[in-house]
N, C-alpha and C positions, 0 to 999 in steps of 0.2 A: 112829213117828218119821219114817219116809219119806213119811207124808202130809201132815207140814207142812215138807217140802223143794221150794221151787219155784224153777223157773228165771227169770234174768234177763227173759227173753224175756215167761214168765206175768205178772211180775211189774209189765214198763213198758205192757204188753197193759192187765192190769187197772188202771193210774193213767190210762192214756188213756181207759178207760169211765167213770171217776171224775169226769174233769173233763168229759167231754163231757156227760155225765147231769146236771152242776148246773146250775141252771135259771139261774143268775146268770152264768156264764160260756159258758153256748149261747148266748147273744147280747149281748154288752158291749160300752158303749161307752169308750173310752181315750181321753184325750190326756194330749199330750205332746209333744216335739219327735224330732225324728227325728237321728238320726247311722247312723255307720259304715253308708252307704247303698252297697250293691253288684247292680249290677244282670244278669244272669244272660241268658248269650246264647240261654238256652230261654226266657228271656219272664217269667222268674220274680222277683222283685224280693227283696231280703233287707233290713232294715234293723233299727235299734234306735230302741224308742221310752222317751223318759226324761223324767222331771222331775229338781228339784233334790238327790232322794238315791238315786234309786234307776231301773232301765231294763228292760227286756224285749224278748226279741227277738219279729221279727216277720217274715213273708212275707205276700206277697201275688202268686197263681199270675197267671199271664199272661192267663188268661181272665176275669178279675178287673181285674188291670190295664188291661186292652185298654180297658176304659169308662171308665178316669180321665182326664181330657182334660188335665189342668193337670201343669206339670212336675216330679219329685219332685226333692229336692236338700237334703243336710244345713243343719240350722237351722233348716228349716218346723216353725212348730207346727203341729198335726194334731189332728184328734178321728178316731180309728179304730175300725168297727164290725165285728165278727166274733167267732172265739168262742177260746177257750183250749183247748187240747191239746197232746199230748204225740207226741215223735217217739221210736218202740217201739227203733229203733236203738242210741239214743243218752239216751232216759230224761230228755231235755231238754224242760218246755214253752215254751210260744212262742203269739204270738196269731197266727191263721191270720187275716188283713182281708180283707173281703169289699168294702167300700166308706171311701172314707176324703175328707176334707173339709180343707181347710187353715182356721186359723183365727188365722194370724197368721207372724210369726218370731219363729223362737226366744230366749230371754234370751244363751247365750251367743252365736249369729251377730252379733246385735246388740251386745254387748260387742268382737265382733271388728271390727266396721263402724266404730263409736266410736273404738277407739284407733287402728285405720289413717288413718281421717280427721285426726284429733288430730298424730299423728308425720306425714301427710302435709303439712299447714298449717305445722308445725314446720320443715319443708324436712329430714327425713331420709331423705328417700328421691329429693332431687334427685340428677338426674346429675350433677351439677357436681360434686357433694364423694366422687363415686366413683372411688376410684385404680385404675389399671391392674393389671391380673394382669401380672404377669412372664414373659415369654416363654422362658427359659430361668433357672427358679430352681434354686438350688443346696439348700437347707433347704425342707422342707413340714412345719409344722404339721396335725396332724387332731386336730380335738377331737371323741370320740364315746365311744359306749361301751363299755370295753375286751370286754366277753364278746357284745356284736350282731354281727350278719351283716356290716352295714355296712364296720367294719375290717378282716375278712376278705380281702373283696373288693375294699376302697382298698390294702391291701397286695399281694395277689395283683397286681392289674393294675400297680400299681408296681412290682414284679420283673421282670413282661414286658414294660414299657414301656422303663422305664431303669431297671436297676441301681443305677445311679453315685448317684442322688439319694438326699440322707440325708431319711427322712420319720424325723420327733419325734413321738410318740400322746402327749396329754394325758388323759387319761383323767375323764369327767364323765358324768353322771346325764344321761338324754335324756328321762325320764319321769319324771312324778311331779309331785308338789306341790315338790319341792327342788330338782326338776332347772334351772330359773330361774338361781338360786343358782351353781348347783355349773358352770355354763357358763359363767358371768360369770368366776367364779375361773379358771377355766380359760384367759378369752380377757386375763385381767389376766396369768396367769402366761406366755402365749405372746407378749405384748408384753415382756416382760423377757429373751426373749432377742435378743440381737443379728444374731444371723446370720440368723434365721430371714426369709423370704422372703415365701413366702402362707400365709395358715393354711385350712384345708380343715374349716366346719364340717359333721356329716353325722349322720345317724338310717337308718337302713332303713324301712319301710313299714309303716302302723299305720292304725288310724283316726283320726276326727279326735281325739278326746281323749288318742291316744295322742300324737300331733304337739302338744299345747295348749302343752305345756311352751316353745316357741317363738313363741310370741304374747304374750309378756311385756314390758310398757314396759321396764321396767328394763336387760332384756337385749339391745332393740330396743338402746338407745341405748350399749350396752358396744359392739354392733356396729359402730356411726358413730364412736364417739371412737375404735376401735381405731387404733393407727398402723399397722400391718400391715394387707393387704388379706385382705378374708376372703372366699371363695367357700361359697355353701350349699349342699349334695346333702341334704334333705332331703325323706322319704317317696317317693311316686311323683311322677310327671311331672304328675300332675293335681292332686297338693298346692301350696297355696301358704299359707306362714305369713307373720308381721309381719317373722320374720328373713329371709325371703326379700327382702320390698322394702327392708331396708336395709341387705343385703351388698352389696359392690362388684359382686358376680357371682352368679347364680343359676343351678345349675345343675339339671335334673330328677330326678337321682339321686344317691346318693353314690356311683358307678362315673362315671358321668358326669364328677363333680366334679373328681376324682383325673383323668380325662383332658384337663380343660379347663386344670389348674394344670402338667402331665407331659406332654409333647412324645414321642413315642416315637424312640430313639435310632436306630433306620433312617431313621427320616424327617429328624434332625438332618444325619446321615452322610450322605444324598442331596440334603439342600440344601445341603449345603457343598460337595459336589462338581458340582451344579450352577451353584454361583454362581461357581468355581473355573475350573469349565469357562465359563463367559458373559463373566467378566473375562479369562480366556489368549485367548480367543477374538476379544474386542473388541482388546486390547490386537495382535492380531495382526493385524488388521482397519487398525488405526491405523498401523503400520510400514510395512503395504504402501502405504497409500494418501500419506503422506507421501515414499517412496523414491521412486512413483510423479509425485509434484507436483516433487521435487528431480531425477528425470530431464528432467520437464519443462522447468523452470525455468533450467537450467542450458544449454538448447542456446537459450534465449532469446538474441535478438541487444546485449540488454544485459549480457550474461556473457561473450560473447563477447572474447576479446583482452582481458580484464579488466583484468590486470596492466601491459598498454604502458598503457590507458587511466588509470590510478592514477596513472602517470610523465609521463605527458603532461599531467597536471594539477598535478603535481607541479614540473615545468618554468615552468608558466603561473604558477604561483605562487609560483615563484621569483621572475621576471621582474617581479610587477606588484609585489612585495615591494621589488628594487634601484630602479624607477622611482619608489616611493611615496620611498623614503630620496634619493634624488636629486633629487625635491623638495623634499621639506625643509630638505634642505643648502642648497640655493638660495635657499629664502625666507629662510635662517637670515640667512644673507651679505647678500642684499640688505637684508635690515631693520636691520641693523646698522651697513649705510651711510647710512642712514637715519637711524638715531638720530645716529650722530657728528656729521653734518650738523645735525643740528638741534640739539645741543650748543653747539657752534660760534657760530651763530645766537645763543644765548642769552648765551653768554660775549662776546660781540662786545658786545651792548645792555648789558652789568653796567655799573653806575655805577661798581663798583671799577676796571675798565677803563677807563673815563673820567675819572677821577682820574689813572690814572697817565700820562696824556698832558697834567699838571700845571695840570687844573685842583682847585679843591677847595671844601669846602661850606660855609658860615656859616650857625652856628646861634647864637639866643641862646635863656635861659632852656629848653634842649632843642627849641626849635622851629625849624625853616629858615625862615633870609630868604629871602626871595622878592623883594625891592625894597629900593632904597636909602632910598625914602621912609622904610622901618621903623627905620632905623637915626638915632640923636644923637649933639650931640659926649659924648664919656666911658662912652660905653656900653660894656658891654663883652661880647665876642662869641671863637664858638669857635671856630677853623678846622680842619677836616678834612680830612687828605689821605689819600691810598694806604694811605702806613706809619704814621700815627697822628691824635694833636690838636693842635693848639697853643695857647692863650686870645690874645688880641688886645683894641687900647681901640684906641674912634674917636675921633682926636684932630682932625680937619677935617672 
């Protein structure tokens, strides 16, 4: 029985002479496109090489690498030559590349190129239609996923930043085929609150297909219509998805994010009290320098004796006030003899005036005579005096 009991150890020993012995996997050639590319400060490269169902990990040791001249970067497609084996630790195989050739980019890079272009030309991702983060919000939205790292550490740092802010967790899917979906819901449900401020969306750090779920049209554009401003802390610093270019704000991390939207309340308490301190300060700045100008101003020799000078104009304007009325009383009286006079004048020339010194008019037919010539025997004519008419006949 103990002769067919083998250890772990026997066991991934002899699967690594297995694969290294077959004559098809001592030297094979792969392609495929490359992801989750990590590269290793000993020189050693790690990456995954995939087609459309299926992938494989891969290294390639640094004395290997050293001869690759061209640069590696997730989305190259690649032909890779080297062999398959097994790591005894771990019982995981893996292709070991000896040499590797690019032979295009990959289907989904290029799927990524496409729609950023596309929503770029669309103007979603101008600056213009990007709202301001809020300097002092009162509600924070996070939409992630409630059991990742990510909300851990958006919570944590909001405890030791400020207390006082209420943060809201939406809780949504960051991976997957659904997680598309379940983020949109999410960013629809955090637009129906009212109070809410910025929303904070966030992932922790993955590879690239762990992040894809954010390179989604549909969700690009829930981001743009959002009415609330959304900041992304999505993956590492060196991620960048489609949500990133069209949140109002991008930040490198979701710690990051939560700092960029949360003010720390020492630093609120010390700008208040330095602004506190710069306006008592100016404000005091301004009293002195005014008491200063009103010492000034006040030994001016136009301040001087102020009060007689106020009286002495006071005086002056009395005076030119009874001279202005003293002329006019004057002109009032002279023109007034004036007129009577020339009353006078007028009543003097009245023809009723001149009737009553008994002469009088003769008119006929309403017209004045003017001439005897005008007048016949039995004519008959009106005489006009002072106090009335009389009618009259010419009898000679």
């Amino acid at each position: 029985m103990k002769d067919n009991i083998y250890t772990v150890s026997q066991v991934n020993n002899y699967i690594k002479l297995l694969l290294e012995d077959d004559v098809l996997l001592n030297g094979i050639y792969i392609e495929g496109e490359i992801s989750n590319l990590k590269k290793h400060t000993s020189g050693h490269i790690y990456f995954t090489i995939k087609d459309e169902e299926c992938s494989i990990n891969a290294v390639m040791y640094r004395q290997d690498a050293l001869s690759f001249e061209d640069e590696f970067e997730n989305g190259l497609k690649v032909i890779c030559f080297g062999y398959i084996s097994s790591y005894p630790k771990t019982g995981q195989y893996q292709l070991y590349v000896k040499n590797i050739k690019i032979s295009g980019i990959g289907n989904v890079f290029l799927d990524f190129e496409k729609l950023k272009e596309k929503l770029k030309n669309e103007g979603l991702f101008d600056e213009v239609y990007k709202m301001d983060i809020p300097k002092l919000p009162k509600t924070i939205g996070v939409i992630t996923s409630q059991t990742g790292a990510a909300i851990r550490d958006i919570l944590n740092i909001a405890k030791r930043r400020n207390p006082n802010i209420k943060i809201i967790i939406i809780p949504a899917l960051v991976q997957g085929k659904n997680a598309p979906v379940s983020i949109i819901n999410a960013i629809n449900i955090a637009n129906e609150y009212k109070n809410l401020d910025v929303i904070i969306l966030a992932r922790g750090g993955g590879s690239k297909e762990d992040l894809w779920a954010f390179n989604d049209e549909n969700l690009a554009k829930a981001i743009f219509y959002s009415s609330i401003p959304i900041v992304t802390g999505i993956g590492h610093e060196i991620d960048f998805t489609i949500a990133d270019f069209v949140a109002d704000f991008r930040a490198p991390t979701p710690s990051a994010a939560i700092e960029v939207c949360l003010p720390k309340a020492d630093d609120l308490q010390e700008k208040v009290y330095n602004n506190f301190y710069k306006i008592n300060k100016n404000i005091n700045k301004k009293i002195s320098e005014n008491k200063l100008k009103f010492k000034l101003n006040i030994n001016k020799s136009c301040f001087n004796n102020f009060l007689d000078k106020i009286l002495d104009y006071q005086i002056f304007t009395e005076n030119k006030l009874e001279k202005i009325n003293y002329n006019m009383v004057s002109k009032i009286k002279e023109n007034k003899l004036i007129l009577q006079s020339n009353i006078n004048k007028i009543e003097a020339l009245s023809p009723i005036n001149i009737l009553k010194n008994g002469y009088s008019l003769v008119s006929k037919d309403n017209k004045n005579v003017k001439s005897a010539k005008k007048l016949k025997k039995d004519d008959v004519v009106t005489l006009s005096f002072y106090d009335g008419d009389k009618s009259a006949k010419i009898i000679e």
